[in-house]
Rosetta silent file (secondary structure, phi, psi, omega in degrees, C-alpha in Angstrom):
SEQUENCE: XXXXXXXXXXXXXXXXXXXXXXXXXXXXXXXXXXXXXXXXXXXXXXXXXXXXXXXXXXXXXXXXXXXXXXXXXXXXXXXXXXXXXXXXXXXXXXXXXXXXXXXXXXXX
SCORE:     score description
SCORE:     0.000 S_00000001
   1 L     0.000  -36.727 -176.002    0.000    0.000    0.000 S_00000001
   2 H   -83.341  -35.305  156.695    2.703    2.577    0.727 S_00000001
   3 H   -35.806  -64.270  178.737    4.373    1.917   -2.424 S_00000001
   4 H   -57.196  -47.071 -178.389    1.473    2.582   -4.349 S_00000001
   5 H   -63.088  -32.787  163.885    0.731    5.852   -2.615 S_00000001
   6 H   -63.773  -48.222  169.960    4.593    6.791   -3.296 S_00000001
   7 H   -52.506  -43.328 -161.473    3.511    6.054   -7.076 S_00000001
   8 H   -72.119  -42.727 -161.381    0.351    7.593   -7.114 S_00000001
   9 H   -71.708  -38.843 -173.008    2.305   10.991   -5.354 S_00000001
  10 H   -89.319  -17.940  172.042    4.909   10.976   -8.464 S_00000001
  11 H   -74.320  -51.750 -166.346    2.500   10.497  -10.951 S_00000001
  12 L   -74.912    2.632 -167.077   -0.135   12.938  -10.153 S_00000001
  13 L  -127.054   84.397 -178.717    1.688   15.872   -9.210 S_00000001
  14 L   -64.861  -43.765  157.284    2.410   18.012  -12.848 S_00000001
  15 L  -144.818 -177.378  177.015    3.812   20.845  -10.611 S_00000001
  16 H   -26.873  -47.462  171.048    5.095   21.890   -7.713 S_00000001
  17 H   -95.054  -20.372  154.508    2.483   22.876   -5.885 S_00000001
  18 H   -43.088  -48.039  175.860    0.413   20.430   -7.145 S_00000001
  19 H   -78.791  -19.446  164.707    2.555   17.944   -5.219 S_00000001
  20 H   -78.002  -28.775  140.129    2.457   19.876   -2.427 S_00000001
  21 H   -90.428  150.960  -13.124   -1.500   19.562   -1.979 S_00000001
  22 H   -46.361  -54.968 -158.557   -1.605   16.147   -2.936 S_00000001
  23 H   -52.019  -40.624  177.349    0.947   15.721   -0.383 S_00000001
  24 L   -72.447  -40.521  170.880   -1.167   17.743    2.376 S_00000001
  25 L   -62.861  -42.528 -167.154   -4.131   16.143    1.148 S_00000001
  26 L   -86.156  -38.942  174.908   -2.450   12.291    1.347 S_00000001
  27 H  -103.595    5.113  158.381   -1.631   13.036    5.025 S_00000001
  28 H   -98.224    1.888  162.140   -5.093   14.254    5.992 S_00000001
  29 H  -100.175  -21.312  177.683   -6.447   10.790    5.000 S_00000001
  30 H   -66.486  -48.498  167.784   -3.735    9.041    6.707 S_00000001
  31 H   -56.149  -32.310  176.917   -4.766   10.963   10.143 S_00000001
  32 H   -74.243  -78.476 -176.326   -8.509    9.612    9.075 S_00000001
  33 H    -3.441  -82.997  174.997   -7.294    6.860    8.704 S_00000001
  34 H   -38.338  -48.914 -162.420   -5.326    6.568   12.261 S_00000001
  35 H   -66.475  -68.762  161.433   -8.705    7.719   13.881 S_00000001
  36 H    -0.511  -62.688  175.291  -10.488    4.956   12.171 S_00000001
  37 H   -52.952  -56.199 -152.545   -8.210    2.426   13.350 S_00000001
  38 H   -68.719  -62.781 -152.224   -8.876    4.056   16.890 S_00000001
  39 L   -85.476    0.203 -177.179  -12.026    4.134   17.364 S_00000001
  40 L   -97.153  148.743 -177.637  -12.644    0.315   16.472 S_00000001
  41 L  -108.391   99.570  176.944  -12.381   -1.570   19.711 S_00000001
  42 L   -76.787  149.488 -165.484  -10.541   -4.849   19.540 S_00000001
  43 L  -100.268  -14.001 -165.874  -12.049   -7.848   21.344 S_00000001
  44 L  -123.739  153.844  125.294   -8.810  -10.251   21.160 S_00000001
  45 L   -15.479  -83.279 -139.301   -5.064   -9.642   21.884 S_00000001
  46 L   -66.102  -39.440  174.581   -4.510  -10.820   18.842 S_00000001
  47 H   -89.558   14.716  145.996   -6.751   -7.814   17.055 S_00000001
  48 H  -114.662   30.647  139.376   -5.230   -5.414   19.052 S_00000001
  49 H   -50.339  -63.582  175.488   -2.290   -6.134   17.965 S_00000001
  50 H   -67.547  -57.173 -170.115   -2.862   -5.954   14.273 S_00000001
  51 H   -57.260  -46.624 -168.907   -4.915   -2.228   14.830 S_00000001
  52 H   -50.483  -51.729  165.506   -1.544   -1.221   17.134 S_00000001
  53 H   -47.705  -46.031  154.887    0.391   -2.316   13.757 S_00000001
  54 H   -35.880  -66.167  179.213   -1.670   -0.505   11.754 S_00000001
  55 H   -58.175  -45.175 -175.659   -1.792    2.714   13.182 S_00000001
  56 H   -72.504    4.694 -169.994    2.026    2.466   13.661 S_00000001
  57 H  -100.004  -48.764 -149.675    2.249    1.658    9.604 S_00000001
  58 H   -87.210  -21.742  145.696    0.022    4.511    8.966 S_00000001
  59 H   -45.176  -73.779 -172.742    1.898    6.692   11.380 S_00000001
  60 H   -38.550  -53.541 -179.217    5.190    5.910    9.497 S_00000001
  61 H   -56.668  -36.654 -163.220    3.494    7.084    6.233 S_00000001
  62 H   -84.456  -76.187  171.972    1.800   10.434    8.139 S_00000001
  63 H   -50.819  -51.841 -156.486    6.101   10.925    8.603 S_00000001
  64 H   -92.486  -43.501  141.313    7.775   10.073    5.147 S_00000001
  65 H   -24.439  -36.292 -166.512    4.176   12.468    3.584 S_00000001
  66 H   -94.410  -26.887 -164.240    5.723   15.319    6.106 S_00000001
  67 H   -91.355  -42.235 -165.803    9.236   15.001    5.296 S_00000001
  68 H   -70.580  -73.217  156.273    8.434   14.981    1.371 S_00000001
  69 H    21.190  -63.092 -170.475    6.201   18.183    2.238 S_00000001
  70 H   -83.971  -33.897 -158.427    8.619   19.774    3.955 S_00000001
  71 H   -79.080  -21.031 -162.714   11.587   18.867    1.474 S_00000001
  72 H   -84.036   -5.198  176.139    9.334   20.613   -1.537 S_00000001
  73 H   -65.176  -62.208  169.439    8.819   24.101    1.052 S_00000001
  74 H    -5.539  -60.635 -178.587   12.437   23.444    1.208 S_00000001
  75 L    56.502   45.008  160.343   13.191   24.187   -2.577 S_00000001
  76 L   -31.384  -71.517  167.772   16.532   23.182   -2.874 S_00000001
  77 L   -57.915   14.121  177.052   16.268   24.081   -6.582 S_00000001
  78 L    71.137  -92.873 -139.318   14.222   27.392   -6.792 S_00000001
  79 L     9.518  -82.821  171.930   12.075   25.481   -8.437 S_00000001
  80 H   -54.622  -60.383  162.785    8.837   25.927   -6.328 S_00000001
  81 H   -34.344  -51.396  154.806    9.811   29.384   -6.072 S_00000001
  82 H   -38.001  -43.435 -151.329    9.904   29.940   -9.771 S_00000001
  83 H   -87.837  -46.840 -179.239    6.564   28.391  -10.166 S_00000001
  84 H   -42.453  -46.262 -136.058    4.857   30.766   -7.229 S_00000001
  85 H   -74.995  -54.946  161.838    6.681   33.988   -8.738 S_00000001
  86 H    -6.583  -66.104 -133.867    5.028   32.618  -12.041 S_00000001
  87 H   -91.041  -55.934  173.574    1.740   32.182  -10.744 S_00000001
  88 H   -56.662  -39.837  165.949    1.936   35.322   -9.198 S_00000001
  89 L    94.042   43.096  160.648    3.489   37.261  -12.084 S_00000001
  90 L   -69.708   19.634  161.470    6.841   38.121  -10.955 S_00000001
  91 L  -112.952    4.382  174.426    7.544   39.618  -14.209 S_00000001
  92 L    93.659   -7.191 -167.309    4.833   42.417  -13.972 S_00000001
  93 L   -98.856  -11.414  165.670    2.759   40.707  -16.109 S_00000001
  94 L   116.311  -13.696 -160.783   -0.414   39.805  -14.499 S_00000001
  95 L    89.515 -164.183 -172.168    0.590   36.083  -13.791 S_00000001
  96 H   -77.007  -40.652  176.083   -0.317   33.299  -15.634 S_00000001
  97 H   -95.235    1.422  172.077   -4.053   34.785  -16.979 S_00000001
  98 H   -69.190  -49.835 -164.404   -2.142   38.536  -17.440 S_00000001
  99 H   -71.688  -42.310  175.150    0.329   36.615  -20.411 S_00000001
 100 H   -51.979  -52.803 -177.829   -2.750   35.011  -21.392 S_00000001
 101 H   -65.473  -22.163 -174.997   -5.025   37.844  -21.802 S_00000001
 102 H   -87.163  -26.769  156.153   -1.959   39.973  -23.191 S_00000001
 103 H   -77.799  -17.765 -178.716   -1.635   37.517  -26.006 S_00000001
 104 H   -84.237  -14.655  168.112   -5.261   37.481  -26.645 S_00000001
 105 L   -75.435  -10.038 -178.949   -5.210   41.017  -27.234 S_00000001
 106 L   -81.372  -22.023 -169.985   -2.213   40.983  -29.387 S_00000001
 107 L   -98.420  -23.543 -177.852   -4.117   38.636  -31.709 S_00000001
 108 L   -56.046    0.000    0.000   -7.404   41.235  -31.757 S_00000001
């Protein structure tokens, strides 16, 4: 399961910030998750064992989600910065629908 959700994070995330809500997003189901786990009552040793695993699986995941999180606030590459200043229209330009609308007027 944690593989797949490590797949599922690199696939689905086109930019930066994309991956950083999916990322935010991926560790507020993991905390649902954890509660989930919680609130079921085991009747056996043996199933509260297996929830205690659980939670401590889904805890581990709830860490290695915070750490990737953290590494893209991080930016080692500008990257993520780039892509805000972009968004924002660190060139004066209105952002991303300023360049648009300033080419559609260049074509009226």
């Amino acid at each position: 399961a944690a593989a797949a959700a490590a797949a599922a994070r690199a696939t689905m995330s086109s930019s930066h910030l994309e991956h950083l809500r999916s990322s935010l997003e991926l560790m507020e189901r993991y905390e649902n998750a954890v509660v989930a786990q919680v609130d079921k009552k085991p009747r056996t040793t043996k199933q509260r064992v297996w929830q205690q695993h659980a939670v401590r699986n889904l805890a581990g995941e709830i860490a290695r989600t915070a750490q990737d999180a953290l590494d893209t606030y991080a930016d080692a590459d500008g990257a993520f910065a780039a892509e805000r200043a972009a968004m924002r229209g660190g060139d004066g330009g209105g952002g991303m629908l300023g360049a648009f609308y300033a080419r559609l007027r260049a074509t009226l």
